[in-house]
N, C-alpha and C positions, 0 to 999 in steps of 0.2 A: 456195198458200203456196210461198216459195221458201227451200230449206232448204240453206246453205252450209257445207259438210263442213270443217274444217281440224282440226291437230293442237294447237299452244303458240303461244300468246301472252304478250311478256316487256315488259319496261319499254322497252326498245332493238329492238322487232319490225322484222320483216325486209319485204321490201316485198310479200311476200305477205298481211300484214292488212295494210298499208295499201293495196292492192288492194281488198280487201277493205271497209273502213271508204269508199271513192269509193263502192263495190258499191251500199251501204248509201245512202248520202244519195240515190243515182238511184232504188235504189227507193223513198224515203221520196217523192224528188219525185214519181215516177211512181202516187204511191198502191198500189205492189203489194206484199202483206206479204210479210216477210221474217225467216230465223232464220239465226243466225249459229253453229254448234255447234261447240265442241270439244272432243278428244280429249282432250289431256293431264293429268296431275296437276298440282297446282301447291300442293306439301305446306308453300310458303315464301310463297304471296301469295296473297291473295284475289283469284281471277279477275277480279271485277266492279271493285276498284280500276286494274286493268291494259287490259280494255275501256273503262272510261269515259275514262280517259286518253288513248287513241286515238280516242276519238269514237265511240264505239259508244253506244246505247242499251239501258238493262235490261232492257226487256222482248222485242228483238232477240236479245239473248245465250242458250245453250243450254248446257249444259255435261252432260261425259257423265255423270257422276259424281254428279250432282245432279238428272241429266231424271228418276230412278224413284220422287223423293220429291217430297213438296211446298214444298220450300226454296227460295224464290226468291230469283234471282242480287239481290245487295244490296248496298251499302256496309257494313262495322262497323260496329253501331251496341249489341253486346254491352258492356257495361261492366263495371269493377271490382266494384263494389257488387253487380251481379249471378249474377257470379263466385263471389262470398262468399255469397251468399244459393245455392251450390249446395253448399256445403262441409257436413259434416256437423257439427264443433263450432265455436265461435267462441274457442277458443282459439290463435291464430296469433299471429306476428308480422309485421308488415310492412316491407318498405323497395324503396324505388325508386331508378333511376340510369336517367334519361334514357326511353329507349325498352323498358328491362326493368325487371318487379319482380317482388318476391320476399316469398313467404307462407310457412314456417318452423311447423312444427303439431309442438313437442317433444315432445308425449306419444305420438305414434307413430312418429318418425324420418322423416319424410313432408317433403318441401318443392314446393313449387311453382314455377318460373319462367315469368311471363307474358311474351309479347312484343305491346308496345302497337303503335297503329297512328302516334303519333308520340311526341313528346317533353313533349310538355304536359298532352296529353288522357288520356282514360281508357279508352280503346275497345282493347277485347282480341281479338287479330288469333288468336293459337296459346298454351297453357299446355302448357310441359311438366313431367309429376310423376316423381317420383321418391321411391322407398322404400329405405329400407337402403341407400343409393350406387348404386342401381341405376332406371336410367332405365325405366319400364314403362308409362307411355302419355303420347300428345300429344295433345290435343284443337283441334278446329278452330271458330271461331266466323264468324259476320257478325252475325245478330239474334238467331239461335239457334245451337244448337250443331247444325253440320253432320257431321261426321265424326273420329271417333278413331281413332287408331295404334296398335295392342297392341307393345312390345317385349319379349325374354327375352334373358339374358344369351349369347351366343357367342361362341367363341374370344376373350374378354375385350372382346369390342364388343356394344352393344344390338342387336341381331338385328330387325325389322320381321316379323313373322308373320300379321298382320290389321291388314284396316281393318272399321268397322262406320259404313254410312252412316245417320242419323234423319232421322225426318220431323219437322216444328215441334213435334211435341208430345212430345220427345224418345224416343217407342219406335222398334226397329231396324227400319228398312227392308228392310235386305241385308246382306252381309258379303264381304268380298272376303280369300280364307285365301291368303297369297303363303308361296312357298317357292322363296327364287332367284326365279329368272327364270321360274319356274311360276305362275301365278295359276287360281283358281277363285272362283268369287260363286257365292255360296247366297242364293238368295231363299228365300220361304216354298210356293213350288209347283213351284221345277226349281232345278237347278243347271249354271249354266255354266262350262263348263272352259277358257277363254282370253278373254282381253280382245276375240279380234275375233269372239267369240260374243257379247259383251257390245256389241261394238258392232251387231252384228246384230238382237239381241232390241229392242237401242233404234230401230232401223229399221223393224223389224215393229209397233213402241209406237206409231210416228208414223201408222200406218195409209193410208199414204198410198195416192191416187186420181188419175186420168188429166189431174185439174186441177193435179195439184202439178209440183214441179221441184227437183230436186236436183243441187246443182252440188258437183264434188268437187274441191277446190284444194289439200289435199295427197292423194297417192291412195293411202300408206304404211299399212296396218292397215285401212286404209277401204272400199277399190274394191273386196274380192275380195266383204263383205258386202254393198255395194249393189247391188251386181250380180246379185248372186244375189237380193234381197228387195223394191228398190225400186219394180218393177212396180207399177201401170203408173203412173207416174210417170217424165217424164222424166226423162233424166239426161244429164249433161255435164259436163267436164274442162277446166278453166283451164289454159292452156298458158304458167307463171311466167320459164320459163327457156330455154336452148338447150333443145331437145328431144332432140339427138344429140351423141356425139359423132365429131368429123368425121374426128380423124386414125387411128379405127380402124374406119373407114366404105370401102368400096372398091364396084365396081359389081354385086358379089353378096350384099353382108349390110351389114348396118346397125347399129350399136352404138345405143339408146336411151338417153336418161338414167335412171336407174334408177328415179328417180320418176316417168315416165311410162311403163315399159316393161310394164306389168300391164295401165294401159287399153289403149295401141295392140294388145296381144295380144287384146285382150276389144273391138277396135274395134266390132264389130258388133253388139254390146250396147249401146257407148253412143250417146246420139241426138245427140248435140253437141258438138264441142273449139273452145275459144274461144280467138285467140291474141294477144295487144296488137297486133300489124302485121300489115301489107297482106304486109312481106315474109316473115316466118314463116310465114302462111297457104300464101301459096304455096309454099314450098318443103315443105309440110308434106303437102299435098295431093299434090304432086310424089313426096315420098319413099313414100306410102301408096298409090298406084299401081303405081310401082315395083317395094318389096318385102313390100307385102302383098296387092296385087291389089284395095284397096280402095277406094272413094270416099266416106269419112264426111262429116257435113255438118260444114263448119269457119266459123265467125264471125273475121271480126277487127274487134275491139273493143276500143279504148284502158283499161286498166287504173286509169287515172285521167281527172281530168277537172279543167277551170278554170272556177270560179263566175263568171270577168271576167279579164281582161286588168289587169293593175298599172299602171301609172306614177309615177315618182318624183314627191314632193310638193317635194322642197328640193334637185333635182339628184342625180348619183349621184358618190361619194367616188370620185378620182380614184384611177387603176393600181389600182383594190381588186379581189382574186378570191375568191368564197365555191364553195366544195365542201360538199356535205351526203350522208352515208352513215351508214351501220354501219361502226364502228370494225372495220376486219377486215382480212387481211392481203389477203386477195382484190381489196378495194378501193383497194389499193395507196396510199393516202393518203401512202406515204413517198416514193414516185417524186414525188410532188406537192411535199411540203417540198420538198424536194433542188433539185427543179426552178424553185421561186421564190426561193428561196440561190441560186442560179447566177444568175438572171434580175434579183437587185436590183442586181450589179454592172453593169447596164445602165441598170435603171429605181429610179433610188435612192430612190425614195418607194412601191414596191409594199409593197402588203401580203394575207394571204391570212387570212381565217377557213375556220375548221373544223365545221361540225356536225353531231352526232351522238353517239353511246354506240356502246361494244361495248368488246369484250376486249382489242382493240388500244392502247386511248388509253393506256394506261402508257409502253409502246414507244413511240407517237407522240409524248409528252410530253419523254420521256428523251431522242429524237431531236432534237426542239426545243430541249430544253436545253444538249444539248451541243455544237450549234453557233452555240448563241449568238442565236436568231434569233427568241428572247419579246416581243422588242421588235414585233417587223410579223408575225408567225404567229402565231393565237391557237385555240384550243381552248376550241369555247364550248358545249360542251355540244347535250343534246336540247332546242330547241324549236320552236314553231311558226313557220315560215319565210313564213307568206301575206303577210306584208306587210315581209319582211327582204331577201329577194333584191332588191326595184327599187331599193335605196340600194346595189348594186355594180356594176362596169361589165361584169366578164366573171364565168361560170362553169366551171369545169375539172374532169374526171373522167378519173384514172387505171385506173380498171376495163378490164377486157380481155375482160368478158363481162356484157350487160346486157341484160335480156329484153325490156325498155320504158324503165327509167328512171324514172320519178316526178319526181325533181329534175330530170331534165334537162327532161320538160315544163312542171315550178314555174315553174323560172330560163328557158326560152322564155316565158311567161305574162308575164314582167317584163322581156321584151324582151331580156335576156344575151344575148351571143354566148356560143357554146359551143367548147371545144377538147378533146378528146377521140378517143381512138383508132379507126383504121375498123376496127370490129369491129360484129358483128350485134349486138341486134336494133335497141337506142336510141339508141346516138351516128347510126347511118346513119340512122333514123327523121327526127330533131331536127335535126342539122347537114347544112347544104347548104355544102359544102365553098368559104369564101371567099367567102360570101356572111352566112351569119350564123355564122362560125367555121371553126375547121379541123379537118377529119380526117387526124389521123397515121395514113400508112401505115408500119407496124413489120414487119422481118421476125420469120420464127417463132424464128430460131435468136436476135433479139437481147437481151440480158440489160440487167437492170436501168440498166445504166450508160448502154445505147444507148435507152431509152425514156424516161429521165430527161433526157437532151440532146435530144430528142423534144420533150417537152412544153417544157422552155426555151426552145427555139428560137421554138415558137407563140406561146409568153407575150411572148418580146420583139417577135416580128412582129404581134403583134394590137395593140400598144398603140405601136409607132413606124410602123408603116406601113397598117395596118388603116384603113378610114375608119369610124369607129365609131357614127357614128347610120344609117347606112344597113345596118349589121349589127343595130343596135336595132330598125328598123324590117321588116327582113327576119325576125328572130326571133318578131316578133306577127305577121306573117302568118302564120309560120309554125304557131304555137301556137292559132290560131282554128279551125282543126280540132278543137282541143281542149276547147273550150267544152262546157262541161258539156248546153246543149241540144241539141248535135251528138250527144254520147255517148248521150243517153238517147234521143234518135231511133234508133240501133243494139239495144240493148236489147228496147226495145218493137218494132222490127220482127223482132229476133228470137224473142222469148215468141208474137207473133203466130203467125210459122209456124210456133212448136212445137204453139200451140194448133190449129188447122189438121191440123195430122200425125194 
């Protein structure tokens, strides 16, 4: 079994599950089982709705919080009527509005508000009750009831003091007593005193053997208990992002990214770091020589992967640019506006789509609006892009730090030229500068205004002087590396030589 470590997963997830979610289709191809675990709480969505949405399957998903009962990950399928069938009298009243309703029990001062899992149906996601104006517990459903929240009144707010996990036949599994940022789980034979005990004991649970593998893709909360427990079971470290950073790096010490500075300290524990590039690898190997004196065994392995190569079925809409990210400010999506506003009074028929979620799209939307520019910039939300990209001619990313990219290898799959800053690890990976796109060189010191005339300047040189099917065609070679049977020939040859070790 291959059991992969992560912490949260959101509606708008970052490119580490969808990492993640490729991870998964190769080993389903490959016939090698696989668990997909996570960390976090998720006291507002039902995990299994948020996996299945990214492509996961149920019975791949692990959740920490649920591995010590027998609840399996599920869709809602708890409903109203059986809701009511927990209550103790039948004297309530009811009323609903949309996505919440509301159960009203006058003869104790008691009410109920459910929250559904949409606007029609009846399937009950969370109920919170409250007594005498005073909120005192949440409960959590899918088929059964999973877990409750105890609150008490503080400093005029509901205070959280316990969670109590059940098993399907609703008696208490566990209990998890929080106080602040202190947590303790009381089982029925010990008590653990912190969450990364908690996640420890669930690692000792998995019993694992010299056959298994466990790969850790965030290593926050995680690395210090596998390390210490995993034995003898392999283990190894996905390399998501920059691994360092550079400008407080000099030729005697070396600054890591914080989320990988616990493995490379504990390098000699783990058996494998995997990094999406040829060029990461090695400079990774380079910097582990250097200033740790070490030589870990390191894979590079594309992070993603293409079922096929695309082509347009009715041609691709003429000056059109798609950009696909996390709405984030990181991702600089607004250098991007700016830059195709400056670039239509050149190409008076451009236009850009947007997609993706995150925190930013207010800001990006207000920006859009107030220069006027609704008309050919659009904001189209999260969806599945496998067959979106071949109807555009080019793809552009503002990002200034990209570990692989994912879109940039989508929109290569669909033959894009790409334009995009020279910075590590995925614009240098994807774009061969002036063959299937451009890489801007930016200085360090230049600020927004001089990377926005950057990107403008590409947009109008790609589409008046670029010769653009030979950029289309330079882009599938380029992305045939990518092909999903290339990637899983990497895989299996590496489980090979862990099996071997």
């Amino acid at each position: 079994m291959i059991y992969n470590l992560n912490l949260g997963i959101g509606w708008a997830s970052s490119g580490v599950e969808y990492a993640q979610i490729y991870r998964a289709k190769i080993f389903r191809s490959l016939k090698v089982p696989a668990k997909f675990i996570f960390m976090d709480m998720f006291p507002k969505d039902n995990i299994q709705h948020m996996t299945e949405n990214i492509g996961f399957l149920d019975e791949e998903v692990e959740w920490l919080y649920t591995f010590f009962t027998d609840c399996r990950i599920s869709p809602v399928t708890f409903t109203l009527k059986q809701l009511e069938q927990t209550f103790p009298t039948e004297n309530f009243r009811f009323s609903r509005d949309g996505m919440k309703a509301k159960y009203d029990f006058p003869d104790c001062d008691v009410y109920h508000t459910v929250y559904l899992t949409d606007e029609t149906g009846n399937r009950v996601h969370r109920v919170e009750i409250v007594a005498n104006g005073k909120l005192i517990r949440k409960d959590y459903y899918t088929y059964c009831r999973i877990y409750s929240e105890y609150y008490a009144p503080l400093e005029h707010k509901a205070h959280l003091y316990q969670r109590r996990f059940y098993r399907e036949d609703g008696t208490v599994c566990y209990e998890e007593i929080i106080d602040g940022d202190r947590v303790m789980y009381r089982f029925p034979d010990r008590i653990l005193y912190s969450k990364e005990e908690l996640i420890g004991y669930m690692i000792s649970r998995l019993k694992l053997t010299k056959e298994d593998v466990v790969i850790i893709d965030r290593s926050k909360t995680i690395a210090s208990a596998v390390l210490r427990l995993a034995q003898p079971a392999k283990v190894g470290n996905v390399i998501h992002a920059e691994h360092f950073n550079e400008t407080m790096t000099n030729e005697d010490t070396i600054l890591w990214n914080n989320h990988y500075e616990y493995p490379f300290s504990q390098s000699e524990r783990i058996d494998f770091f995997v990094t999406a590039t040829e060029e990461q690898k090695k400079l990774l190997a380079e910097q582990m020589i250097k200033y740790k004196n070490r030589k870990p065994k390191i894979a590079a392995i594309p992070v993603g992967s293409l079922a096929e190569l695309k082509y347009p079925d009715n041609g691709r809409k003429p000056h059109s640019l798609i950009t696909a990210s996390r709405l984030a400010a990181e991702k600089h999506v607004d250098w991007i506006i700016d830059a195709v506003i400056q670039a239509r009074a050149v190409i008076g028929d451009l236009t850009l789509d947007i997609f993706g979620k995150g925190a930013y799209e207010e800001e990006l939307k207000k920006q859009i609006a107030e220069k006027n520019a609704s008309e050919y910039i659009h904001l189209c939300g999260q969806q599945d892009l496998t067959e979106v990209y071949k109807n555009y001619e080019a793809y552009i990313s503002g990002s200034m730090s990209e570990g692989f990219g994912l879109t940039l290898m989508e929109a290569a799959g669909s033959g894009l030229p790409i334009i995009g800053f020279d910075v590590r690890y995925g614009n240098q990976a994807f774009i061969d500068n002036e063959e299937n796109g451009y890489l801007l060189k930016v200085q360090t010191d230049d600020g927004p205004r001089e990377k926005t005339e950057c990107l403008c300047r590409a947009i109008v040189k790609l589409f008046t002087e670029a010769p653009l099917e030979r950029f289309h065609e330079h882009a599938y070679k380029k992305a045939g590396q990518y092909l999903t049977t290339e990637v899983e020939k990497k895989w299996e040859n590496l489980l090979q030589e862990l099996r071997e070790c």
